[in-house]
C-alpha positions as CSV (number, residue, x, y, z in Angstrom):
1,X,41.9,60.0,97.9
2,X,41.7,62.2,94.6
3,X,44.9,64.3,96.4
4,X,46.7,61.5,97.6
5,X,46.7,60.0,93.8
6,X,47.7,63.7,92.6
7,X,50.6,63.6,94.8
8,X,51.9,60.1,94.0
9,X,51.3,61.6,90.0
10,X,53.3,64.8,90.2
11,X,56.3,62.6,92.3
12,X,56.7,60.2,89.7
13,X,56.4,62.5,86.9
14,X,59.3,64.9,88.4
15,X,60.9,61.4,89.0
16,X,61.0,60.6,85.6
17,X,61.8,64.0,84.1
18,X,64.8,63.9,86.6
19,X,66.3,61.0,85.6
20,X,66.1,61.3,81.8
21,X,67.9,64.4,82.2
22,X,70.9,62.9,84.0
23,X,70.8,59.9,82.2
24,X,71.0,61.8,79.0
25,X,73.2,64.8,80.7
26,X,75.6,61.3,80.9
27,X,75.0,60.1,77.5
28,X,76.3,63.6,76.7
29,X,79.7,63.5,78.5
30,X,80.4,60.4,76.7
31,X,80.0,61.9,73.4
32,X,82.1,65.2,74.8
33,X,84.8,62.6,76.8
34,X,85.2,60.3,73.2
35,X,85.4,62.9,70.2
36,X,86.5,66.3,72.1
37,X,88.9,65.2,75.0
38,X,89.7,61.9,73.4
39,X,89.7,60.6,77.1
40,X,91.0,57.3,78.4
41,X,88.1,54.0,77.9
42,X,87.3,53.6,81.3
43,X,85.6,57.2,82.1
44,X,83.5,56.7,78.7
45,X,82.3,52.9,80.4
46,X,81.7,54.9,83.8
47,X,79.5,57.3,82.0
48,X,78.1,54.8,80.1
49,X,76.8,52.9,83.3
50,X,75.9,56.2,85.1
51,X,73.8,56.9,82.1
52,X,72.3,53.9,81.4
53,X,71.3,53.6,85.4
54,X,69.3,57.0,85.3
55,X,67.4,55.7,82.4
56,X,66.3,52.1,83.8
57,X,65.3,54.0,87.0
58,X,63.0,56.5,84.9
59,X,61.7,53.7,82.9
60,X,61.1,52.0,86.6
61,X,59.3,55.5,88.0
62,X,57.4,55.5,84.7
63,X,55.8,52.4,85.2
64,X,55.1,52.9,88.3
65,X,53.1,55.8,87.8
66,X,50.7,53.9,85.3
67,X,50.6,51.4,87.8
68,X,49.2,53.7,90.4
69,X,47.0,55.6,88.1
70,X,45.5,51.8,87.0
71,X,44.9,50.9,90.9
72,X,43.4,54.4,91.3
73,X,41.1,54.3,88.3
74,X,40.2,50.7,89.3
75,X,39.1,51.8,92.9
76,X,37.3,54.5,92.0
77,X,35.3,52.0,89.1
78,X,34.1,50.0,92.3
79,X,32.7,53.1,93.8
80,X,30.9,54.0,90.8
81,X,29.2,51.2,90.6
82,X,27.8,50.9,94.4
83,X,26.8,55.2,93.2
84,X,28.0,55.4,96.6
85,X,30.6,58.4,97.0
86,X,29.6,60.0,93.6
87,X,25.8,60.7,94.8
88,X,26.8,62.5,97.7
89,X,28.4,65.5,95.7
90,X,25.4,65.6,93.4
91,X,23.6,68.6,94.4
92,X,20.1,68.1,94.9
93,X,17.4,69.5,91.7
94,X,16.0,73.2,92.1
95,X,12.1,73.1,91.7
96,X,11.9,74.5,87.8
97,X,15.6,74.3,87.0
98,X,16.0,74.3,83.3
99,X,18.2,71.2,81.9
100,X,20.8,74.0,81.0
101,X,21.0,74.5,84.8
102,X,21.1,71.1,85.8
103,X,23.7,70.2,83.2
104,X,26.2,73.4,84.6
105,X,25.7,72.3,88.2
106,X,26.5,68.3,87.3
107,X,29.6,69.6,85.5
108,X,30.8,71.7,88.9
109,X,30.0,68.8,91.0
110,X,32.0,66.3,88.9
111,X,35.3,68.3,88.6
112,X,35.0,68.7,92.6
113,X,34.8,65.1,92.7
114,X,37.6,64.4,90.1
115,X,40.2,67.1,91.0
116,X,42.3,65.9,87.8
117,X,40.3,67.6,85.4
118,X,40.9,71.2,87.2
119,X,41.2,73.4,84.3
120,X,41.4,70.6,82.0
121,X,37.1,69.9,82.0
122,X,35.6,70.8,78.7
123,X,31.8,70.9,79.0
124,X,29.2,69.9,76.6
125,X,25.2,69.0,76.7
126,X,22.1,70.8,74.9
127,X,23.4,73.0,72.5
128,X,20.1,75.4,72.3
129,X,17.4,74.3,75.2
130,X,14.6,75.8,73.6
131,X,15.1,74.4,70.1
132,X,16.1,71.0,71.6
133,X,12.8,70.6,73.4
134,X,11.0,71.2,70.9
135,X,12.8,68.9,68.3
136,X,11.5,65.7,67.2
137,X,13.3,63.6,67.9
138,X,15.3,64.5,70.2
139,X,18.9,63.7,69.9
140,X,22.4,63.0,71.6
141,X,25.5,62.0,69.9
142,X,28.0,61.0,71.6
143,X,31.4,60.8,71.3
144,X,35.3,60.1,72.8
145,X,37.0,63.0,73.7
146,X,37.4,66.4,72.2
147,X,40.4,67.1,70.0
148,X,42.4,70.0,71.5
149,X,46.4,68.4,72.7
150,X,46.9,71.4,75.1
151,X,44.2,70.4,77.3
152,X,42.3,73.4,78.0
153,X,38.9,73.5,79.5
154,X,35.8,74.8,77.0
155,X,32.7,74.4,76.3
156,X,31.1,72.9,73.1
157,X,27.9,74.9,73.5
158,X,30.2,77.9,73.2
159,X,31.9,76.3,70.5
160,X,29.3,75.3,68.0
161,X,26.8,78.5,69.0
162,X,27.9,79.7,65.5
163,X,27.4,76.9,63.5
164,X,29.8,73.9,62.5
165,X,33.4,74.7,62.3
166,X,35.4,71.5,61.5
167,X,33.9,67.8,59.7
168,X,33.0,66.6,62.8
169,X,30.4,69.4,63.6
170,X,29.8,69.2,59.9
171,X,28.6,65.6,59.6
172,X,26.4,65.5,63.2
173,X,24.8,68.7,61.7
174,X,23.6,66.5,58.3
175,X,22.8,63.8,60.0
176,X,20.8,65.3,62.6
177,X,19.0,67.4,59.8
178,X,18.6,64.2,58.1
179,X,16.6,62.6,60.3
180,X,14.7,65.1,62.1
181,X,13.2,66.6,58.0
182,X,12.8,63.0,57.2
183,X,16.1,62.4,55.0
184,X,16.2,65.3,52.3
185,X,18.4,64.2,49.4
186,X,22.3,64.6,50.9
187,X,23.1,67.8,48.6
188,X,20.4,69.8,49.3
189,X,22.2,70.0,52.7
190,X,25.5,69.7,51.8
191,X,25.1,72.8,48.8
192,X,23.4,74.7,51.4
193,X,24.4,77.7,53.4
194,X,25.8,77.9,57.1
195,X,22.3,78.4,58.4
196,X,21.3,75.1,58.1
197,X,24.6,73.7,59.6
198,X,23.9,75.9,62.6
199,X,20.2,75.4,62.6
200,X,21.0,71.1,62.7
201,X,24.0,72.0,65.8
202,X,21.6,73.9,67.4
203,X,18.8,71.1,68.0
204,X,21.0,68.6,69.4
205,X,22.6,67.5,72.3
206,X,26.3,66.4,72.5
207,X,28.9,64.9,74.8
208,X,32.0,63.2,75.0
209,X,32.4,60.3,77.8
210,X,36.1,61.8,78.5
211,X,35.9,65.5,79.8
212,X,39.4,66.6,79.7
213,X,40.6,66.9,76.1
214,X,43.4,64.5,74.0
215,X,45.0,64.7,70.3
216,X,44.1,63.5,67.2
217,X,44.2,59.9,67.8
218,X,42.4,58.9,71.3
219,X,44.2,56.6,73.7
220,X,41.6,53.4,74.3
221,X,43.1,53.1,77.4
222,X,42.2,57.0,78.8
223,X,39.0,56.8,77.0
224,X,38.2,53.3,78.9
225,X,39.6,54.5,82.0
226,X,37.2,57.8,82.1
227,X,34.3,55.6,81.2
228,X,34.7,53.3,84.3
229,X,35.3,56.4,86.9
230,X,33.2,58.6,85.6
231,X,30.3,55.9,84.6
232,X,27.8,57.6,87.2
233,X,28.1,61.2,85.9
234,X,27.6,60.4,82.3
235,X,25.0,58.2,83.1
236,X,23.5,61.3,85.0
237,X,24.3,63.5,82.0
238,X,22.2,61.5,79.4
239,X,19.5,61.2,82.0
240,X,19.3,65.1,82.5
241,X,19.6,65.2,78.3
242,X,16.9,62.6,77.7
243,X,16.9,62.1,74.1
244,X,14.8,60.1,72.1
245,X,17.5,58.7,69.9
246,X,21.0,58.2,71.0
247,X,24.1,58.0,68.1
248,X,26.9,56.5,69.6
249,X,30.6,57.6,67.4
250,X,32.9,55.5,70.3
251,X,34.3,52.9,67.6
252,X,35.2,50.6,70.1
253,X,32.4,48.2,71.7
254,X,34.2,47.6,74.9
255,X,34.2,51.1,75.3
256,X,29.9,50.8,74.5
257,X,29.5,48.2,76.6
258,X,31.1,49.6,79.6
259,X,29.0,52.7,79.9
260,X,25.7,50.5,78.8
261,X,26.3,47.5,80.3
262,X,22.3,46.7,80.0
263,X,21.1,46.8,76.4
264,X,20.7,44.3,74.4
265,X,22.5,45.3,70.7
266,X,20.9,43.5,67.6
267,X,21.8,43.9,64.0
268,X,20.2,46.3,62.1
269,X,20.4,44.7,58.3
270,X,22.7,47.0,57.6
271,X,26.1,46.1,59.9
272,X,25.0,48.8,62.4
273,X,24.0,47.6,65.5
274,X,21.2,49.3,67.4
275,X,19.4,49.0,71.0
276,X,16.7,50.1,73.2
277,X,16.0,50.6,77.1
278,X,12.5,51.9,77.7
279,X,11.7,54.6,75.3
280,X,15.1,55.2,74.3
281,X,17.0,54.1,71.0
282,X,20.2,53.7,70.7
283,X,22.5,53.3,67.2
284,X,26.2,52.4,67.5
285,X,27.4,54.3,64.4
286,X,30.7,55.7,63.1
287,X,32.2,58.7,64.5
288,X,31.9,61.2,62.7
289,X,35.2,62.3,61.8
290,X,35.8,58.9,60.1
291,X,37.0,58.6,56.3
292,X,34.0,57.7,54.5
293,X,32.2,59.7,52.3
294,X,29.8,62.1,53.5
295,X,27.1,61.2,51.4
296,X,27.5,57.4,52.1
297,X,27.4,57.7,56.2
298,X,24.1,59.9,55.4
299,X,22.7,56.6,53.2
300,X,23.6,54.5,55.9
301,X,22.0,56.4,58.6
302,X,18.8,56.7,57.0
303,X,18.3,53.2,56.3
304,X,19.4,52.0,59.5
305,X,16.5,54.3,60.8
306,X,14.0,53.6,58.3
307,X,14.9,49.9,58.8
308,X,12.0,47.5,60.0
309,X,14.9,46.4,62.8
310,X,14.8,50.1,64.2
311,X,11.1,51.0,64.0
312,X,10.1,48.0,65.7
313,X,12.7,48.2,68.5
């Protein structure tokens, strides 16, 4: 099914490519037939309607293609949640497989189920196995997508192995140092030296819910569309992870509530809304590239952890 949707995808695309050209190749002539040749009225209206016809064609090819990428995504969303076709590429667990393992052989068995993300898939998990088992708590933050508009595949445990590089790596590293040293005052991390950053990284565990990268500003529509097909591996994912304390940076609830369609949110006294299932809490926080003072996302973290709300979850 996965090639069939690829084929219909690069068909459309060409389509659309193919006739913008023309229609603007057209649009061209015109300006060439008017001001150069100073040509008679009635070639400029012919290439005026030739033009204008290419164009309505790609926009008709354009929306067709998010048509058929909607039907696919909506098919495949059906599947996920029977776990059906998704379970039967999961390999089956090696007696004594580390999580690191377990995590690199989900990631090969998703991108041969979704063959979109061929070259595209950027991997992510426990950043340092041994540090992370022994942390306490143990914690994922997850966000969107990663930040990279060429669309290359990585890997975050690659990328961060040195310590924090941008203020997104920056803030997860405070707050994860914040609440597994029992919330030091804010500057003696932020005045400190790298170490700490890439101590904080290194206990963690990260992922994004969209595996192939996007720009600056993520498209709600991708991110909810990667969420609904891909609901089973990333449920798999924070299963193999199992944190103590999940910190959710997705900024939009529907997105939340699609991937956990089963907890419960209540307020937290401090407008942060925060869950559990089993042994597991869960905070629906800010991401953490957004504009608000580093030291004030830190204040509100702590309290929403220290709050009555969250212990007694």
């Amino acid at each position: 099914m996965q090639e069939s949707q690829a084929v219909k995808t690069k068909y459309f695309k060409k389509s659309v490519k193919a006739n913008l050209i023309i229609g603007f190749c057209f649009y061209l002539l015109i300006v060439i037939n008017v001001f150069i040749l100073k040509n008679i009225l009635a070639v400029t209206i012919a290439f005026l309607v030739l033009g204008t016809y290419r164009i309505i064609i790609a926009g008709i090819n354009y929306l067709s293609l998010k048509k058929s990428k909607k039907n696919f995504l909506e098919k495949r969303s059906v599947e996920i949640n029977t776990h059906g076709n998704e379970a039967e590429f999961i390999q089956p667990k090696q007696k004594h497989m580390k999580k690191t393992e377990e995590l690199n052989q989900l990631f090969i068995d998703w991108q041969n189920q979704f063959q979109h993300y061929k070259g595209k898939f950027v991997s992510d998990g426990i950043m340092n196995e041994e540090i992370y088992l022994n942390a306490k708590p143990k914690l994922l933050f997850i966000a969107k997508e990663a930040n990279n508009p060429s669309q290359t595949e990585g890997d975050f445990r690659d990328y961060w192995k040195d310590g924090a590089k941008e203020t997104f790596s920056y803030r997860i590293a405070e707050w994860s140092y914040g609440i597994q040293n029992n919330f030091p005052p804010f500057d003696s991390i932020y005045n400190s030296d790298d170490s700490v950053y890439k101590t904080a990284l290194n206990s963690i565990a990260f992922m994004n819910v969209k595996k192939a990268a996007g720009g600056g500003l993520s498209e709600f529509e991708e991110v909810l569309s990667a969420v609904k097909s891909d609901k089973f591996f990333l449920l798999k994912e924070i299963e193999i992870i199992n944190p103590d304390i999940v910190i959710l940076g997705l900024s939009v609830q529907e997105i939340r509530d699609n991937l956990f369609d089963n907890l419960k949110w209540v307020r937290s006294g401090y407008e942060i809304e925060i869950a559990k299932s089993e042994n597991r809490k869960f905070i629906d926080f800010y991401h953490p590239s957004a504009r608000n003072a580093p030291s004030a996302a830190y204040s509100l973290l702590q309290n929403v952890i220290n709050s009555d709300s969250f212990k007694n979850l």
